[in-house]
BAPA-566083 format. One line per 2 residues: number of its first residue (from 1); their letters; for each residue x, y, z of C-alpha. Coordinates in nm, 3 decimals, padded with zeros to 5 digits. Example, Ala and Ser with C-alpha at 12.3 -4.5 7.8 and 13.67 -1.06 7.14 Angstrom:
% residues 2
1) as) 01.230,-00.450,00.780  01.367,-00.106,00.714;
END
This chain:
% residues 577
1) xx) 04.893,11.581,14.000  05.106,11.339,14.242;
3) xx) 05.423,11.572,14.164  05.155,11.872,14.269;
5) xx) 05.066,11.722,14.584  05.399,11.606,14.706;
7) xx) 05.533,11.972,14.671  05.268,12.111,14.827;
9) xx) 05.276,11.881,15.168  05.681,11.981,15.138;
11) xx) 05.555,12.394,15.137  05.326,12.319,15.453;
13) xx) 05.609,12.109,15.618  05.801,12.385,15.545;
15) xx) 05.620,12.682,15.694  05.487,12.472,16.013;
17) xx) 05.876,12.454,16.087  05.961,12.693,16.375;
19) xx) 06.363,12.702,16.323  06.478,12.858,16.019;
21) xx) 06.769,12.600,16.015  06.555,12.302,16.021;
23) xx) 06.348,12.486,15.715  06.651,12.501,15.535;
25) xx) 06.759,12.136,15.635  06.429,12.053,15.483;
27) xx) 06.447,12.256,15.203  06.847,12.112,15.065;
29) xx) 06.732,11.763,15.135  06.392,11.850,14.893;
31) xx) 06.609,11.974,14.631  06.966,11.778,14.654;
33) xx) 06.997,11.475,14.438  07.237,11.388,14.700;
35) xx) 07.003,11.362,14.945  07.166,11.203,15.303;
37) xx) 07.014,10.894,15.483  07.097,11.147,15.853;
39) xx) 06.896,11.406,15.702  06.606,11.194,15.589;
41) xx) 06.612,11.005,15.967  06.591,11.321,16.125;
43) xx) 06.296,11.441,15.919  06.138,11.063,16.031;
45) xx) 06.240,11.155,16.408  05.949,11.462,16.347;
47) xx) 05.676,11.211,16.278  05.469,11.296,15.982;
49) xx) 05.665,11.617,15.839  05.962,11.348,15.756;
51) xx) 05.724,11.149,15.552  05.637,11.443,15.391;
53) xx) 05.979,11.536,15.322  06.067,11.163,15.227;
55) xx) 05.737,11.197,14.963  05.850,11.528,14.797;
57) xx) 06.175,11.433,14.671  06.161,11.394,14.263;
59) xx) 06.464,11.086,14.266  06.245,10.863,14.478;
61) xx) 05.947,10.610,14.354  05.680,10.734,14.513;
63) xx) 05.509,10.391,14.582  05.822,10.245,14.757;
65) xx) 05.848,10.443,15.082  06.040,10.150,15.266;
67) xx) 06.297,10.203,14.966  06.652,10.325,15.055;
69) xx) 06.875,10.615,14.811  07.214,10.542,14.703;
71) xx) 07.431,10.761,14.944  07.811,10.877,14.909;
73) xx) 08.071,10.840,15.136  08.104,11.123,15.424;
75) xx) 08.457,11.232,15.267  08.282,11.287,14.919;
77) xx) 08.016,11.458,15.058  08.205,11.672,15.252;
79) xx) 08.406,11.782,14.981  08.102,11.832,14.760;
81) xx) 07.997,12.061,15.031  07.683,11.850,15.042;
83) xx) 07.756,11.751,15.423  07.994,11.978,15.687;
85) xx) 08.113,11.743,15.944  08.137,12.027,16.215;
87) xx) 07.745,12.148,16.182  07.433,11.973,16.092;
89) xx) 07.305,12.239,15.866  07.440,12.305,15.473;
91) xx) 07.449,12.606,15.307  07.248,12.601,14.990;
93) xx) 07.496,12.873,14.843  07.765,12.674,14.878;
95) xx) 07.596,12.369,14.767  07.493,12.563,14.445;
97) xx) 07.873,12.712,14.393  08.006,12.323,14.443;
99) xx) 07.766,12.193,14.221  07.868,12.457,13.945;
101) xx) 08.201,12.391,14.026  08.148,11.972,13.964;
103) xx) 07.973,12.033,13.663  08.297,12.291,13.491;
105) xx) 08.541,11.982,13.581  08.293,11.726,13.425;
107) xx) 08.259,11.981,13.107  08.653,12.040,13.064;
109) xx) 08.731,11.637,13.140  08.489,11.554,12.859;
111) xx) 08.620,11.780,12.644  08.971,11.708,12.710;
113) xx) 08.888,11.328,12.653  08.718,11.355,12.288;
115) xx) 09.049,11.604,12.243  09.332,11.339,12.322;
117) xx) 09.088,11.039,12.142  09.123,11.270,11.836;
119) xx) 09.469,11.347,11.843  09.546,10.938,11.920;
121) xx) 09.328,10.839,11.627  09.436,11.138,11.350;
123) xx) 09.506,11.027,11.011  09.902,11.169,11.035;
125) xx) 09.958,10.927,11.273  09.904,10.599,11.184;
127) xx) 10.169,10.421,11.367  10.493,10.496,11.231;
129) xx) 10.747,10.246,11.267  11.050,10.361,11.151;
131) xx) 11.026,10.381,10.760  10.705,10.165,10.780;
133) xx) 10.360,10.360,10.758  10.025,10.143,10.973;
135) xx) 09.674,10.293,10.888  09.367,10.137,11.049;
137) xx) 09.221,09.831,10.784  08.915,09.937,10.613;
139) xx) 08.646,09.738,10.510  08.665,09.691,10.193;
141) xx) 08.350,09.835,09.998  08.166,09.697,09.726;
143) xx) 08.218,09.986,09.467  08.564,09.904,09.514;
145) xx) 08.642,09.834,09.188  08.338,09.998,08.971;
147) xx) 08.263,10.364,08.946  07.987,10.397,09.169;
149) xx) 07.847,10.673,08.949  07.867,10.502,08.629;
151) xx) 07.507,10.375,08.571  07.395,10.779,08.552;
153) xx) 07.581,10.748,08.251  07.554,10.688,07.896;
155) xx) 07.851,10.745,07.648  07.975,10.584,07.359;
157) xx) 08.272,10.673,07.111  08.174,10.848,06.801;
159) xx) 08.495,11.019,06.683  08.516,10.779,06.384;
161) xx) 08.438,10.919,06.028  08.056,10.850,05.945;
163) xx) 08.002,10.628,05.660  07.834,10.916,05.453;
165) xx) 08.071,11.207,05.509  08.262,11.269,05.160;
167) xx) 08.650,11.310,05.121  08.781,11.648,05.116;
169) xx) 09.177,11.533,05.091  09.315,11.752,04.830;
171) xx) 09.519,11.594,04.542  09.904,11.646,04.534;
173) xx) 09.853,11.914,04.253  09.574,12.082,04.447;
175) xx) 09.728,12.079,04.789  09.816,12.422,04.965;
177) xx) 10.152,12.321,05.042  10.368,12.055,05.258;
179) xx) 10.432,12.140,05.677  10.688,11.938,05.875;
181) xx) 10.698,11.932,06.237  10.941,11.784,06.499;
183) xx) 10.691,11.645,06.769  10.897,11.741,07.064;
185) xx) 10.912,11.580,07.435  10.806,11.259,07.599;
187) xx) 10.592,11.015,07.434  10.285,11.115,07.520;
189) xx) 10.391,11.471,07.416  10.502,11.358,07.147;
191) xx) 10.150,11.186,07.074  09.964,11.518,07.126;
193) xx) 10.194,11.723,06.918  10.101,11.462,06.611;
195) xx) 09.716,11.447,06.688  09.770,11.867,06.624;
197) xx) 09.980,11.820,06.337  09.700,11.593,06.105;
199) xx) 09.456,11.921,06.260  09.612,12.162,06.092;
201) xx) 09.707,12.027,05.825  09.318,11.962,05.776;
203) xx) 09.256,12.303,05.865  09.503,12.451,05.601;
205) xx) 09.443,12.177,05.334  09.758,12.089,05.327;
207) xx) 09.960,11.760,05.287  10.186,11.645,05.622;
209) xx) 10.502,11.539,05.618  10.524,11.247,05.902;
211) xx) 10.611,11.405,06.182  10.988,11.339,06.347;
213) xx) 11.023,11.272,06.690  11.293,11.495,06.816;
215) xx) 11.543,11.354,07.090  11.537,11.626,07.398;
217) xx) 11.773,11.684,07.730  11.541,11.509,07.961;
219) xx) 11.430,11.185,07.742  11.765,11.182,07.547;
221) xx) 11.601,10.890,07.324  11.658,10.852,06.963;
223) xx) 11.290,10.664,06.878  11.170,10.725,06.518;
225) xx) 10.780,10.715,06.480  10.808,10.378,06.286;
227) xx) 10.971,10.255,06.622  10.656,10.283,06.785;
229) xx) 10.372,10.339,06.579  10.230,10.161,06.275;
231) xx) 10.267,10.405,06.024  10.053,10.195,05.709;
233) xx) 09.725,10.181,05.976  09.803,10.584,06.058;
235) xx) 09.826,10.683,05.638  09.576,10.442,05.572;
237) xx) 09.311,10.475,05.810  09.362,10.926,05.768;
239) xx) 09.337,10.878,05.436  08.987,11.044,05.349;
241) xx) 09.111,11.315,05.599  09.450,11.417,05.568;
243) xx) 09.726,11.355,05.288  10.002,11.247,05.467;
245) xx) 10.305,11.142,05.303  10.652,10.913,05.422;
247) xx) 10.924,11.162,05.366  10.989,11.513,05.225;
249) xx) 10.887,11.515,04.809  11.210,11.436,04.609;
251) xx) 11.196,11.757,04.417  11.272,11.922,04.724;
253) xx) 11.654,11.940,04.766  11.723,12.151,04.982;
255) xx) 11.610,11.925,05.298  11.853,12.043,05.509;
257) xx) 11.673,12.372,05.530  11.405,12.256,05.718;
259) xx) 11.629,12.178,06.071  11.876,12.493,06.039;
261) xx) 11.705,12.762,05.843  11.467,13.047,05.969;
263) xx) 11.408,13.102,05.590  11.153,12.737,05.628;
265) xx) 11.075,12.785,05.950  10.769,12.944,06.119;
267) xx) 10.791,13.056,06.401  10.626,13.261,06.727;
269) xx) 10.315,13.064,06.699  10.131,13.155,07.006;
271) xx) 10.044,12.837,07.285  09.636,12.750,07.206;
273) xx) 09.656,12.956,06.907  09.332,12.948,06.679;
275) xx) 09.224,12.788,06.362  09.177,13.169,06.194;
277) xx) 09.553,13.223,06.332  09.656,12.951,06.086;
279) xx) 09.494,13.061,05.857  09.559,13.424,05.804;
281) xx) 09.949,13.369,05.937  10.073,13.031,05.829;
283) xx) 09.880,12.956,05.555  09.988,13.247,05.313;
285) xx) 10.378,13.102,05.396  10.354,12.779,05.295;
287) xx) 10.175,12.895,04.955  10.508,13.084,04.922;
289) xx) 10.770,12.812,04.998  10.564,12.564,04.939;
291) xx) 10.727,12.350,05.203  10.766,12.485,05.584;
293) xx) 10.907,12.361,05.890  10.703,12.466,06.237;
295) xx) 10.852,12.523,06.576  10.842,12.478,06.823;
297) xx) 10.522,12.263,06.806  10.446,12.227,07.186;
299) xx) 10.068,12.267,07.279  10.021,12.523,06.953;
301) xx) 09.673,12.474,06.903  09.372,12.560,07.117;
303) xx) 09.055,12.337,07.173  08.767,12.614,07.189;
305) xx) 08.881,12.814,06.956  08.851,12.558,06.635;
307) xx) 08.604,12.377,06.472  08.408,12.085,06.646;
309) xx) 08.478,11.883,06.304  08.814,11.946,06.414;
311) xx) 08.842,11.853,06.754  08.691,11.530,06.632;
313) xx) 08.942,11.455,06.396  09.230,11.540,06.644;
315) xx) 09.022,11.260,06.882  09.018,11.013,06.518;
317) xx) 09.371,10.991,06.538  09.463,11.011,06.925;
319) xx) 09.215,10.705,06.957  09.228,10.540,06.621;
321) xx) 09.529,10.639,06.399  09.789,10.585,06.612;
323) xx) 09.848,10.234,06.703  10.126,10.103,06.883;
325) xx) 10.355,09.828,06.721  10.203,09.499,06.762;
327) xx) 10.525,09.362,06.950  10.441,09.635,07.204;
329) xx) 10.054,09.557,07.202  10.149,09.165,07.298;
331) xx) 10.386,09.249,07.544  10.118,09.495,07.726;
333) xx) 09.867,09.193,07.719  10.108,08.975,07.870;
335) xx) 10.196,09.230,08.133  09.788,09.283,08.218;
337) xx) 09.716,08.881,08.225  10.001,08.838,08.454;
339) xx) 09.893,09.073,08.683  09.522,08.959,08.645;
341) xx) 09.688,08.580,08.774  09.923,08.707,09.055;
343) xx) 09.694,08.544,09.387  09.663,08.232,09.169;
345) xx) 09.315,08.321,09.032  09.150,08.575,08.818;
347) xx) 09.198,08.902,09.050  09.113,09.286,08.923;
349) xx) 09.471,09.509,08.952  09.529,09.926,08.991;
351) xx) 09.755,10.113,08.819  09.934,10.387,09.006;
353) xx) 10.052,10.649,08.794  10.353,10.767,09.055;
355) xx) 10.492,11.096,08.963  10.836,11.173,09.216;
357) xx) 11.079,11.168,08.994  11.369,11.417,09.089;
359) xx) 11.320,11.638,08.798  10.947,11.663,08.879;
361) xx) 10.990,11.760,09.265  11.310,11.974,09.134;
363) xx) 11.055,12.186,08.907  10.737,12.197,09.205;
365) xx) 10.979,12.414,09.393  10.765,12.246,09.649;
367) xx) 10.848,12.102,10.012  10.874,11.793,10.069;
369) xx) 11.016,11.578,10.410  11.347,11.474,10.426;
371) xx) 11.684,11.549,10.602  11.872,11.923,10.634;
373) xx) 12.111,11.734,10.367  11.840,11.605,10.097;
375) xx) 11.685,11.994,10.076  12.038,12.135,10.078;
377) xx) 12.091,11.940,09.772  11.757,11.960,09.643;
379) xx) 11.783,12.386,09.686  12.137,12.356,09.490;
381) xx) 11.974,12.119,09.179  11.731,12.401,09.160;
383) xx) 11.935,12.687,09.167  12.124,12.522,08.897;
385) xx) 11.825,12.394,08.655  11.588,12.735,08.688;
387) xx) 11.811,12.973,08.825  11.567,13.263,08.741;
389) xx) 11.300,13.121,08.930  11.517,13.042,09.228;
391) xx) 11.677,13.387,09.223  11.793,13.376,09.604;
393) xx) 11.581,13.132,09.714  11.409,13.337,09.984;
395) xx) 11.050,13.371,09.851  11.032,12.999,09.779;
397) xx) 10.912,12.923,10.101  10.560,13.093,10.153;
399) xx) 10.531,12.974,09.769  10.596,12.638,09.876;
401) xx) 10.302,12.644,10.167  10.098,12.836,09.904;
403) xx) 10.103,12.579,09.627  10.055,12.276,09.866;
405) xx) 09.763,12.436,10.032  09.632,12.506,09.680;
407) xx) 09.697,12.144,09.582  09.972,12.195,09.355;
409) xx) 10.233,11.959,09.451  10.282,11.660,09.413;
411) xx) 10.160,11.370,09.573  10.480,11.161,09.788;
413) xx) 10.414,10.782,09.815  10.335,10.776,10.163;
415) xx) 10.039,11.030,10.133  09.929,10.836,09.774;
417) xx) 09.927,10.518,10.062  09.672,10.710,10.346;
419) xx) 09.480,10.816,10.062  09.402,10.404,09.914;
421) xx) 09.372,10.297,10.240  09.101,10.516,10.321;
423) xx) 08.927,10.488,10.020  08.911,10.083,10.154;
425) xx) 09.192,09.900,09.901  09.351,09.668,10.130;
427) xx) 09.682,09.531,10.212  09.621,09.274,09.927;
429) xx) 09.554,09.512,09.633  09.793,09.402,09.340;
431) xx) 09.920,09.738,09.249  10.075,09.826,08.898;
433) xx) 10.319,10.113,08.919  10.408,10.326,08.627;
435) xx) 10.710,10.566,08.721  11.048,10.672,08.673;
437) xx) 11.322,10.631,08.928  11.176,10.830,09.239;
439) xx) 11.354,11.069,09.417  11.478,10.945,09.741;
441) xx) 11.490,10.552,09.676  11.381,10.288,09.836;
443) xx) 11.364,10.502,10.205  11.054,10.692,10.036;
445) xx) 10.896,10.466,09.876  10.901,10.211,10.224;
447) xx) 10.577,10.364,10.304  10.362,10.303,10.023;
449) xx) 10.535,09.945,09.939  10.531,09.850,10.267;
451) xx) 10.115,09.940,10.351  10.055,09.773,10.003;
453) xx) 10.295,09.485,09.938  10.198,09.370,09.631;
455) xx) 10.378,09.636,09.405  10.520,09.569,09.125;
457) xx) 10.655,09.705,08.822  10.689,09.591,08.457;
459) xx) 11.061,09.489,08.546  10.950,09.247,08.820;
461) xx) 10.645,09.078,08.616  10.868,08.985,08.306;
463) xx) 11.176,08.890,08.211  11.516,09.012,08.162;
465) xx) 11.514,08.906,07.815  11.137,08.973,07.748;
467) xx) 11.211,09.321,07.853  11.561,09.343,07.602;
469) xx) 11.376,09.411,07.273  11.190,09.710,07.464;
471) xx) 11.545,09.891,07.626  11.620,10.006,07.329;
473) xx) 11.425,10.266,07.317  11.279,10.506,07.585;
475) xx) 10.924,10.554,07.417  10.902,10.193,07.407;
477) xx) 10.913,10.100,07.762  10.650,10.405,07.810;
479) xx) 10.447,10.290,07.570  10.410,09.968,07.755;
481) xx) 10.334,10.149,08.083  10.052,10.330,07.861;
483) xx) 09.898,09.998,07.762  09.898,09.847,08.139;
485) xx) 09.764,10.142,08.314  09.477,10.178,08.053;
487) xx) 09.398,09.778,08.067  09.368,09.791,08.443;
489) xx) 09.058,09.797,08.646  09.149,10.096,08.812;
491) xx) 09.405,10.369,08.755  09.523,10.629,09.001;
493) xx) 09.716,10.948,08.924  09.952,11.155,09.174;
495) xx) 09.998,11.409,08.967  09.943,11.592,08.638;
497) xx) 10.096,11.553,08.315  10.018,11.405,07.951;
499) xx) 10.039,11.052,08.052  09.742,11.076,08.331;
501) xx) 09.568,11.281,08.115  09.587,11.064,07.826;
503) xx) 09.491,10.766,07.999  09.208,10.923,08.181;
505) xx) 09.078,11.025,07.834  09.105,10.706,07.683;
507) xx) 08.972,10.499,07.941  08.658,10.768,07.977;
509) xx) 08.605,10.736,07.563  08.652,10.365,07.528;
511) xx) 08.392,10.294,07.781  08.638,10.278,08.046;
513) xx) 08.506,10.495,08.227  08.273,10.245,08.390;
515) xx) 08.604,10.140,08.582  08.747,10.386,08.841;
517) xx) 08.990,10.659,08.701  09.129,10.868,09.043;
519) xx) 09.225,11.202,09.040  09.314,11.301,09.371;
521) xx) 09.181,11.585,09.500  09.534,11.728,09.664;
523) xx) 09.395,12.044,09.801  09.185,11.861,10.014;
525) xx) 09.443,11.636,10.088  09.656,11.876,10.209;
527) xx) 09.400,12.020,10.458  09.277,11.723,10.613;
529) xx) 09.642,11.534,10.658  09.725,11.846,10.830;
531) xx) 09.441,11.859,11.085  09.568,11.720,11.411;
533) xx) 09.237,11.699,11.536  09.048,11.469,11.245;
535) xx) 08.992,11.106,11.320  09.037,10.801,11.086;
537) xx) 08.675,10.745,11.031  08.605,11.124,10.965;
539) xx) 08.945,11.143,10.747  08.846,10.787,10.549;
541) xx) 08.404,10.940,10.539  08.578,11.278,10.359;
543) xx) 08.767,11.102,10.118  08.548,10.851,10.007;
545) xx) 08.258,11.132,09.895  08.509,11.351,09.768;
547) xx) 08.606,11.108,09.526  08.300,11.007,09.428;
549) xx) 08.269,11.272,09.156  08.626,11.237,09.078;
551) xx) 08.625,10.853,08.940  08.657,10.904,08.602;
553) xx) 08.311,10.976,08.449  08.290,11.176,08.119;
555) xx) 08.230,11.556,08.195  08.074,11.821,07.927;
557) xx) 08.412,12.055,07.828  08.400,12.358,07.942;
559) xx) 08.633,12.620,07.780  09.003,12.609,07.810;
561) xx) 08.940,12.250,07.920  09.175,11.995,07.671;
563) xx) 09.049,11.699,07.493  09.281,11.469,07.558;
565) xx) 09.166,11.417,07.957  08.797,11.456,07.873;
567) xx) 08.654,11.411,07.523  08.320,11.359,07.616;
569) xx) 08.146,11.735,07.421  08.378,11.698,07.053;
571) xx) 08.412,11.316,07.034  08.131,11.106,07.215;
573) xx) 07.730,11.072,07.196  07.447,10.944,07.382;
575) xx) 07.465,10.563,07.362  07.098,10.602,07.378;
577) x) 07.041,10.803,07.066;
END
């Protein structure tokens, strides 16, 4: 009701006005948050209409009429149009056009502020200094080390045979027939390739020849599985499964015909084939020959497509069968404990699975930073190694931006370094790294070594003569890595491959997964280090709830999903039931 009344004593001031300049006068300095002291003392020069006016303006406490406005300078006002030093009278149309026109450069300075805060504070740029990398410290949260998600979970292992299942293991008279396999590859292909071996050999009722680990071009390692396994706990402990047997039978002589002839040899086994496949293709052969060689042996069995019994069994021997040497097994627990005591006191460690080897960034066909000279030589080493995928090298580099955009390449080790900052692991994180010789040395790995100092690698935690018993074979010094990374509190992969997805599986089926298991999510990755206009805190806020779900809990298996990264449907149950 005051408001009423003030701006109706303003209306009658108004109209009792005989000049049409002093109405407008009146009228701006009503209006005009930028009301002038003149204007108000010539309004108080007219008696009771200036009290009026000094009552109806909406900025001023209407019990304080003694109480003076904040005015700006003459030169301000001027400009602001608010005041023209040659007349006493302002246009209210050009007041309204400055006023528009203040309000635009307010808008766009603003705007243009949040803009360059961005831009200072994206993720990209976190103060390089020559090779070194500086990201904002996080605070460090307390789900640091624990999967946050894990108590909305309830697993336990329950791949082992149950105490009242009978033995089905064929006797040496009854059994269909003998199959030998070279288990080709790495060691942890090599591991797979046996776990499908004892499968089918179960799914043919046949007896297994223990398998050979075949030296290839990359690995170049002459390991035999008694080099690394413990081949009495594998027979044994299969026993009421699988026949498996040391060496080929004696009455066989003609052993040389399983490595050089086709006549032993079965071949053009499809990749994921199924059980019925073996069934209605192999089987009949090795009733014929009795003994049979199969290769190649390289992901030849599918995981939907065969018996649950079976995927358990295949799960029986990846997690129970095959044991490493217990040399290997002490070495790995001396390796864990000593990076357990690095700071001096019990302290939890990470594993980083680094995958940057040259042969791995070779096969990508990815880009990657680096000088005209590095992808000059990198284009060459391709067009030499996979010449029909290279062809001319002109398509490669829309495939490139395609498969990084997709999340297909992999990780370097100064993006693997943004991505455990943000996720809060600080500059004292004792980091385990698991990885080959990385392609471009010491300058790219500067990054990640020098935002996380405390790197280290089974070389620097042990001895040279610890380490001698282990050089002399390839699989050995992997199979150490295996045991570290799967000991650790948490393990973090940069990329795919049979390692990460072995040790993601075992961790998830051996409780594990209560500890963090990090799977980047590189697609997302790839969109938000490329945003110029994300901030740290939005960056770090995105990558903390993205890998939330991606910590290593088990997962039901959906089709054309493998076993060995997530067991949970075939090989675990409800701890509960």
């Amino acid at each position: 009701m005051a408001e009423l009344r003030h701006s109706t004593a303003a209306a009658v001031a108004a109209r009792s006005s005989n000049s049409p300049a002093k109405r407008d006068s009146d009228a701006s300095a009503a209006s005009s948050p930028f009301a002038s002291t003149s204007a108000r003392g010539r309004g108080g020069d007219d008696g009771d209409d200036g009290k009026d006016a000094h009552r109806s303006s909406p900025l001023l406490p209407h019990h304080h009429h003694h109480h003076k406005r904040p005015t700006l300078p003459s030169p301000l006002r001027s400009l602001l149009a608010l005041e023209d030093p040659r007349s006493p009278s302002v246009s209210s149309s050009s007041y309204r056009i400055s006023l528009a026109i203040l309000a635009f450069l307010l808008l766009a300075a603003i705007f243009s502020a949040t803009s360059v805060w961005s831009r200072l504070n994206a993720p990209y740029l976190c103060q390089k200094d020559g090779i070194t990398l500086h990201c904002p410290e996080t605070k460090e949260p307390p789900s640091l080390w624990e999967n946050p998600r894990a108590a909305t979970t309830s697993w336990k292992p329950c791949a082992e045979r149950r105490s009242n299942e009978p033995s089905d293991v064929p006797s040496e008279n009854e059994t269909s027939g003998y199959i030998f396999i070279h288990a080709e590859g790495g060691l942890n292909q090599q591991r797979i390739a046996i776990c499908n071996a004892v499968a089918i050999a179960k799914i043919m009722k046949a007896t297994l020849i223990l398998p050979v680990l075949k030296q290839d071009q990359i690995w170049k390692d002459q390991t035999k599985f008694e080099d690394i396994f413990d081949v009495d706990h594998f027979i044994d402990y299969l026993k009421d499964d699988v026949r498996i047997v040391r060496d080929i039978p004696d009455w066989f002589t003609e052993k040389d015909e399983l490595f050089t002839s086709i006549k032993r040899t079965v071949k053009n086994i499809p990749k994921y084939a199924s059980a019925q496949f073996y069934i209605d293709n192999v089987l009949p052969r090795i009733k014929e020959k009795k003994i049979m060689s199969i290769k190649p042996f390289v992901d030849r069995l599918g995981y939907d497509n065969v018996p649950m019994e079976i995927n358990r069994l295949r799960c029986r021997v990846n997690y129970h069968a095959l044991k490493f040497l217990p040399d290997i097994e002490e070495m790995a627990d001396k390796l864990a404990a000593r990076m357990r005591n690095r700071t001096g006191s019990i302290n939890p460690y990470m594993a980083l699975h680094l995958r940057f080897e040259k042969g791995m960034v070779g096969l990508s066909f990815c880009d990657f930073a680096g000088t005209r000279e590095e992808k000059e030589m990198m284009a060459a080493y391709r067009q030499k190694e996979w010449p029909r995928r290279y062809k001319n090298g002109s398509h490669l580099w829309p495939l490139a931006l395609q498969k990084r955009k997709e999340g297909r390449c992999p990780l370097e080790p100064g993006e693997i370094a943004v991505i455990l900052r943000a996720l809060g692991y600080t500059r004292g994180t004792q980091i385990y790294v698991a990885s080959g010789q990385v392609y471009g040395g010491k300058n790219r790995m500067a990054p990640l070594r020098n935002m996380f100092p405390n790197l280290v690698t089974k070389e620097e935690l042990a001895s040279a003569a610890e380490m001698a018993p282990f050089r002399k074979h390839v699989t050995s010094l992997a199979a150490l890595d295996f045991l570290v990374c799967l000991k650790s509190d948490v393990f973090v992969m940069t990329h795919g491959g049979n390692f990460a997805k072995l040790i993601m599986g075992a961790r998830r089926y051996s409780g594990r997964h209560r500890l963090k298991s990090i799977k980047p999510d590189k697609g997302l990755m790839s969109k938000s280090l490329g945003d110029p206009s994300m901030g740290w805190a939005s960056f770090s806020d995105d990558v903390v709830i993205t890998h939330q779900t991606r910590a290593g809990l088990p997962e039901p298996t959906f089709p054309n999903y493998d076993l060995w990264e997530n067991p949970l449907t075939p090989c675990m149950c409800s701890a509960t039931a």
